[in-house]
BAKOL-590590 format. One record per residue (C-alpha): residue in one letter; z, x, y. Coordinates in steps of 0.5 Angstrom, whole numbers. Example, Ala and Ser with C-alpha at 12.3 -4.5 7.8 and 13.67 -1.06 7.14 Angstrom:
// residues 2
[node 'A' [16 25 -9]]
[node 'S' [14 27 -2]]
// end
This chain:
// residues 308
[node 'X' [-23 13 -17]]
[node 'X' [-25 12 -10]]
[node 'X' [-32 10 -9]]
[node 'X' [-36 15 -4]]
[node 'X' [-35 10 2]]
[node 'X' [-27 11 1]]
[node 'X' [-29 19 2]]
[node 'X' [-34 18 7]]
[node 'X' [-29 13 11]]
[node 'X' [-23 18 11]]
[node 'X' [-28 24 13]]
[node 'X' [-30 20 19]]
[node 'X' [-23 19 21]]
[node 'X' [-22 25 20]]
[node 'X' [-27 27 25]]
[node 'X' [-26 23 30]]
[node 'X' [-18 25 30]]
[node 'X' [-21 33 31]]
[node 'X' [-25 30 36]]
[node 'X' [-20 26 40]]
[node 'X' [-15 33 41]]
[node 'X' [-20 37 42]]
[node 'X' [-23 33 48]]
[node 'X' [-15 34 51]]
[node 'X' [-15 42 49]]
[node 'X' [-9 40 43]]
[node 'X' [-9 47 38]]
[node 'X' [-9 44 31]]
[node 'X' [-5 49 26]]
[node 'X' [-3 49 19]]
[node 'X' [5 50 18]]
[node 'X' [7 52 10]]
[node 'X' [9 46 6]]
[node 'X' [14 49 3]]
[node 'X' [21 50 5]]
[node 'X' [27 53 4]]
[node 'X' [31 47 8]]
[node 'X' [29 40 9]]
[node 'X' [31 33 12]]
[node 'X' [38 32 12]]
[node 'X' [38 25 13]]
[node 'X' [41 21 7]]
[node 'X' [35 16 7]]
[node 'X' [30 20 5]]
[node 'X' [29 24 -2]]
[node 'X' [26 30 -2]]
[node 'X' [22 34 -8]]
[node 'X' [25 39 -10]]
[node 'X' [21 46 -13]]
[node 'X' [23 53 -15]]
[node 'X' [19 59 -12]]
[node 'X' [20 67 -14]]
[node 'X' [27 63 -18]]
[node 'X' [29 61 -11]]
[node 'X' [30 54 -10]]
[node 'X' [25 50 -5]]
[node 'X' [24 43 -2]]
[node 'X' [16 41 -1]]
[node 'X' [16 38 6]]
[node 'X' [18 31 8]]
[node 'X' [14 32 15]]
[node 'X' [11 38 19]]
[node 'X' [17 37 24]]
[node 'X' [21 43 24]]
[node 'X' [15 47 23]]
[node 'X' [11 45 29]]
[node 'X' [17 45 33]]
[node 'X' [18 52 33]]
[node 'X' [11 54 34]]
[node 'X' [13 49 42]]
[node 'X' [18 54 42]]
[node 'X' [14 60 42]]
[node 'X' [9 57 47]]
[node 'X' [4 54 43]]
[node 'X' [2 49 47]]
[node 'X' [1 42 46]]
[node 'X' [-1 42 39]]
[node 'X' [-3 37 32]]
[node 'X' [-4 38 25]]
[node 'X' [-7 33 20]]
[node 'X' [-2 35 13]]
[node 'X' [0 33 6]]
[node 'X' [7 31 5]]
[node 'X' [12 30 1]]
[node 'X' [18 24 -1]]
[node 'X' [21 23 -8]]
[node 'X' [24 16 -11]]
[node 'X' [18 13 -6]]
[node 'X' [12 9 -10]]
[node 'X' [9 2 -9]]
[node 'X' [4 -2 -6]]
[node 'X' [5 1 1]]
[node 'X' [8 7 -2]]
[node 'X' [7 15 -5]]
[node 'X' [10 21 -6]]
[node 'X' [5 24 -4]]
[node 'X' [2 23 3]]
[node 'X' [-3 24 8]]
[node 'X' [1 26 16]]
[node 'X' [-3 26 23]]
[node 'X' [3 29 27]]
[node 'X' [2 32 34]]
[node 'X' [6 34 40]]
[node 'X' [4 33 47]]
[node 'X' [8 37 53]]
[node 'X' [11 34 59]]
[node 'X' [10 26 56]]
[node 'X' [16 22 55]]
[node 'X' [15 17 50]]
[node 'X' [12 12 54]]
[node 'X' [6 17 56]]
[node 'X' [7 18 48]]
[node 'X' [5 10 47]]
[node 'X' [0 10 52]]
[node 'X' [-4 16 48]]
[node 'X' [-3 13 41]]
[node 'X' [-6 7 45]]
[node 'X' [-12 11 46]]
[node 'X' [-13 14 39]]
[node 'X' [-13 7 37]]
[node 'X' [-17 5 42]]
[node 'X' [-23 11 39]]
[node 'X' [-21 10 33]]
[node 'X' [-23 3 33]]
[node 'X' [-28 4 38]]
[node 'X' [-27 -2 42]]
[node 'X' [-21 -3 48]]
[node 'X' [-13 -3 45]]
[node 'X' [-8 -7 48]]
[node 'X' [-2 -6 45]]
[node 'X' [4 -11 46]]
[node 'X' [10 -7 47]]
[node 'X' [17 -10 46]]
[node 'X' [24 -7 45]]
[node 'X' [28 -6 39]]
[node 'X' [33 -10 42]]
[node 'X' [29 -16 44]]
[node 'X' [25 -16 37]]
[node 'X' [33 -18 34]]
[node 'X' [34 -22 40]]
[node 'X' [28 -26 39]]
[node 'X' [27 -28 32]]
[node 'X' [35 -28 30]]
[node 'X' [39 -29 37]]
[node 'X' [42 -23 35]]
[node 'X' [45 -20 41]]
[node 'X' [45 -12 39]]
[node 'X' [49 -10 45]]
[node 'X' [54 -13 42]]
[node 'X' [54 -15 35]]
[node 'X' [58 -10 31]]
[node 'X' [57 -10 23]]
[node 'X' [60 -16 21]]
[node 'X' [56 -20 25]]
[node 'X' [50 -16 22]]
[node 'X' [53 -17 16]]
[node 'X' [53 -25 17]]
[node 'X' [46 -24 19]]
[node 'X' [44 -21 13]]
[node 'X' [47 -25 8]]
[node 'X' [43 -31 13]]
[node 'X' [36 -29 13]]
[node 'X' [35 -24 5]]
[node 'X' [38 -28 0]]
[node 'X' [42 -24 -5]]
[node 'X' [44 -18 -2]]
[node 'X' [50 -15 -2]]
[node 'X' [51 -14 5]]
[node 'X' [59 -13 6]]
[node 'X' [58 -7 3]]
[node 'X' [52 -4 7]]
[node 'X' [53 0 14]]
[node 'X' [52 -4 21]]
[node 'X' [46 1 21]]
[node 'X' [43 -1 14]]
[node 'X' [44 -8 16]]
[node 'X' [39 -7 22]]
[node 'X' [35 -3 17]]
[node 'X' [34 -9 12]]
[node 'X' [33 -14 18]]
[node 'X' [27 -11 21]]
[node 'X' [23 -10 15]]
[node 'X' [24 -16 11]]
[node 'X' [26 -21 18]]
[node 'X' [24 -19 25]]
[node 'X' [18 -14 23]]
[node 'X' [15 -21 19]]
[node 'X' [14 -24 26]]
[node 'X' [9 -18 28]]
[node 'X' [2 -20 29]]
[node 'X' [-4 -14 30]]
[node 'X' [-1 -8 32]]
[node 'X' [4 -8 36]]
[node 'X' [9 -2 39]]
[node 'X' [17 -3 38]]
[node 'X' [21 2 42]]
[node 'X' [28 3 46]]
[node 'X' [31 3 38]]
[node 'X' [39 4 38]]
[node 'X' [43 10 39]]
[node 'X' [45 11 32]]
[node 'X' [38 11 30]]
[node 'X' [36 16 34]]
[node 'X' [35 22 29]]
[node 'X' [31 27 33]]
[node 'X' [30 23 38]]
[node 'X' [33 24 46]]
[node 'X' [38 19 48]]
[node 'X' [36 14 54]]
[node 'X' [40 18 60]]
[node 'X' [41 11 64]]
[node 'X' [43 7 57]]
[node 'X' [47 11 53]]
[node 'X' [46 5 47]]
[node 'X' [38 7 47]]
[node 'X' [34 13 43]]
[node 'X' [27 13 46]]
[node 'X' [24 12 40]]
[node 'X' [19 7 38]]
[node 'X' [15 6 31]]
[node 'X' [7 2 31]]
[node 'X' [6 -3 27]]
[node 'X' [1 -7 24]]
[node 'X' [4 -14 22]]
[node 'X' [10 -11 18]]
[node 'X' [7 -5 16]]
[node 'X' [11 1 20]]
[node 'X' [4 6 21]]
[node 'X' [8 11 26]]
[node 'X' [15 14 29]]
[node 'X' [15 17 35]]
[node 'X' [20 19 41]]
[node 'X' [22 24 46]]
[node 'X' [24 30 43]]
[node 'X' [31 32 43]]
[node 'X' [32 40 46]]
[node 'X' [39 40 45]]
[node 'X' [41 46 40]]
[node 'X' [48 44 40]]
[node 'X' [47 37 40]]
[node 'X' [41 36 34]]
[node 'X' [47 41 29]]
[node 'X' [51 36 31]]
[node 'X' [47 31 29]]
[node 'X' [45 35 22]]
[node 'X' [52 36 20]]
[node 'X' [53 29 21]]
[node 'X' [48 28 16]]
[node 'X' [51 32 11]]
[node 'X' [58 28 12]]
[node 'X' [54 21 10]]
[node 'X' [52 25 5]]
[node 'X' [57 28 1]]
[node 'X' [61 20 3]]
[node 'X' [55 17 -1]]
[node 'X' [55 23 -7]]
[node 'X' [50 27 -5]]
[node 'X' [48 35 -5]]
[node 'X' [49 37 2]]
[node 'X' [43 40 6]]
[node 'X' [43 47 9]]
[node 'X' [42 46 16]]
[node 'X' [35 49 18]]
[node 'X' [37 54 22]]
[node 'X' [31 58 24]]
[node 'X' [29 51 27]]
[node 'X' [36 51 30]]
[node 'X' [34 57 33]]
[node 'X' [27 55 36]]
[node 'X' [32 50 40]]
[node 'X' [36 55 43]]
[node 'X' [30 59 45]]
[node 'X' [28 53 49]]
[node 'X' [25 47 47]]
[node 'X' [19 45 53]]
[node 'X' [20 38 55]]
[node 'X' [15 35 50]]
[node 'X' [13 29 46]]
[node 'X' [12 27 39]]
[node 'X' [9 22 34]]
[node 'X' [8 22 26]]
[node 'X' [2 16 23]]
[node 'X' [1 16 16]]
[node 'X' [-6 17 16]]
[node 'X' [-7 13 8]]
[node 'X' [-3 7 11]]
[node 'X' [-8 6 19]]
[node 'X' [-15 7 13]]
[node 'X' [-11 1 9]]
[node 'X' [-11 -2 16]]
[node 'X' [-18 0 18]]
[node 'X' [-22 -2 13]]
[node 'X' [-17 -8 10]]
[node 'X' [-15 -5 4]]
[node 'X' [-9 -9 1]]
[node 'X' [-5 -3 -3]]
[node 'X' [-4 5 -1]]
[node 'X' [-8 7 -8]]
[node 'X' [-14 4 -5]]
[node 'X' [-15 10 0]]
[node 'X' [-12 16 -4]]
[node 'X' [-17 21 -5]]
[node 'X' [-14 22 -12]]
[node 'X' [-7 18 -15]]
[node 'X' [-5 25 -20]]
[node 'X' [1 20 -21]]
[node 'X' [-3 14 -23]]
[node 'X' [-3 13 -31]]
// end
């Protein structure tokens, strides 16, 4: 059970995030939790749930949600939310989590970095000076990887070189730069630190760089090895984000995995017009354990009902 300063550090920073956005004119608005679609991307497991007899999913992330209120003129917007992803537990890890999610109309995420570097920056109450360093550099640096040329064999080398055990002959070139940025490259991060520019692969929702066709502009915060945000410039392009989705269903049904029906009302929002805008998620229970030196993720749960 958490002690009252674990609750009264909670509702502080809950506080002084409203405050933040209310001080910058953001609406903060509360979307449903449950769906009838949810995040096709093979990575993330969603929790399934069964409503009026109808198949449901509780939400991996706000995201499609609060898009479709950018598209009918909300305005630059956050939410502080609950959400949900199956077949994660741990240390740093729950199925149940707590999200701060925000759009911000007419940045790009470079504005974006710069305005998660004044939430800090408020929420530590002292000057933040964030080092900035791209993905490609981050692999450049601590495994003179040169990622605009090395294919998946050479990933997969990389991989067998620095983690020990895996199987690497059978991961995908994505996979590989999955493993080595959380068990190698992100090892050498110190404080916080902003990673961006990441590979066109892994850009998700993300907008593709116009003058780097390798390049999404997307960027992660973290602390040490710790990944506390995801944020990129938004991708308004409806034909572009349904390709990318069926893409996802693909790699889903290569691996054995139930297909995803595509989001269609979020689809829509897209092709009404999404504004140019900006958008970052930060696990809110990850940046207490930070705030406040918690080693574990349950440390900072108001409540574990999963715990034992």
């Amino acid at each position: 059970m958490p002690d009252r300063q674990q609750l009264q550090d909670r509702a502080r920073m809950y506080r002084h995030i409203r405050a933040f956005f209310d001080d910058r004119d953001y609406l903060e608005v509360d979307t449903p939790l449950l769906g009838i679609s949810t995040n096709s991307d093979f990575h993330i497991h969603s929790v399934k749930a069964q409503v009026l007899g109808k198949p449901v999913y509780l939400q991996t992330s706000p995201e499609f949600a609060m898009k479709r209120l950018l598209a009918a003129g909300s305005g630059s917007i956050y939410q502080i939310c609950h959400a949900f992803r199956d077949e994660e537990q741990g240390r740093l890890h729950h199925p149940e989590f707590t999200l701060l999610e925000w759009y911000s109309l007419g940045f790009d995420y470079l504005q974006l970095m710069d305005q998660v570097e004044s939430l800090l920056a408020s929420l530590l109450q002292r000057q933040v000076d964030i080092p900035r360093t791209t993905y490609f550099d981050c692999f450049r640096q601590a495994l003179g990887l040169d990622l605009g040329q090395a294919n998946a064999a050479e990933c997969q080398q990389a991989v067998m070189a620095h983690i020990p055990g895996i199987e690497a002959a059978r991961l995908t070139r994505d996979e590989c730069l999955d493993l080595l940025m959380s068990q190698v490259v992100a090892k050498t991060f110190k404080g916080f630190s902003l990673v961006y520019d990441y590979p066109a692969s892994q850009a998700a929702l993300a907008r593709i760089k116009p003058d780097n066709p390798l390049c999404a502009e997307r960027f992660e915060l973290f602390y040490d090895d710790l990944e506390l945000a995801n944020g990129f410039s938004e991708l308004t392009d409806a034909a572009e984000q349904r390709r990318r989705f069926e893409q996802d269903n693909q790699q889903r049904n290569s691996l054995g995995l139930a297909t995803i029906a595509l989001d269609e009302a979020f689809l829509q929002a897209l092709e009404t017009g999404l504004p140019a805008s900006a958008g970052v998620a930060v696990g809110l229970d990850r940046l207490l354990m930070v705030l406040h030196g918690h080693p574990e993720i349950q440390a900072v749960l108001t409540l574990d009902t999963l715990g034992d």
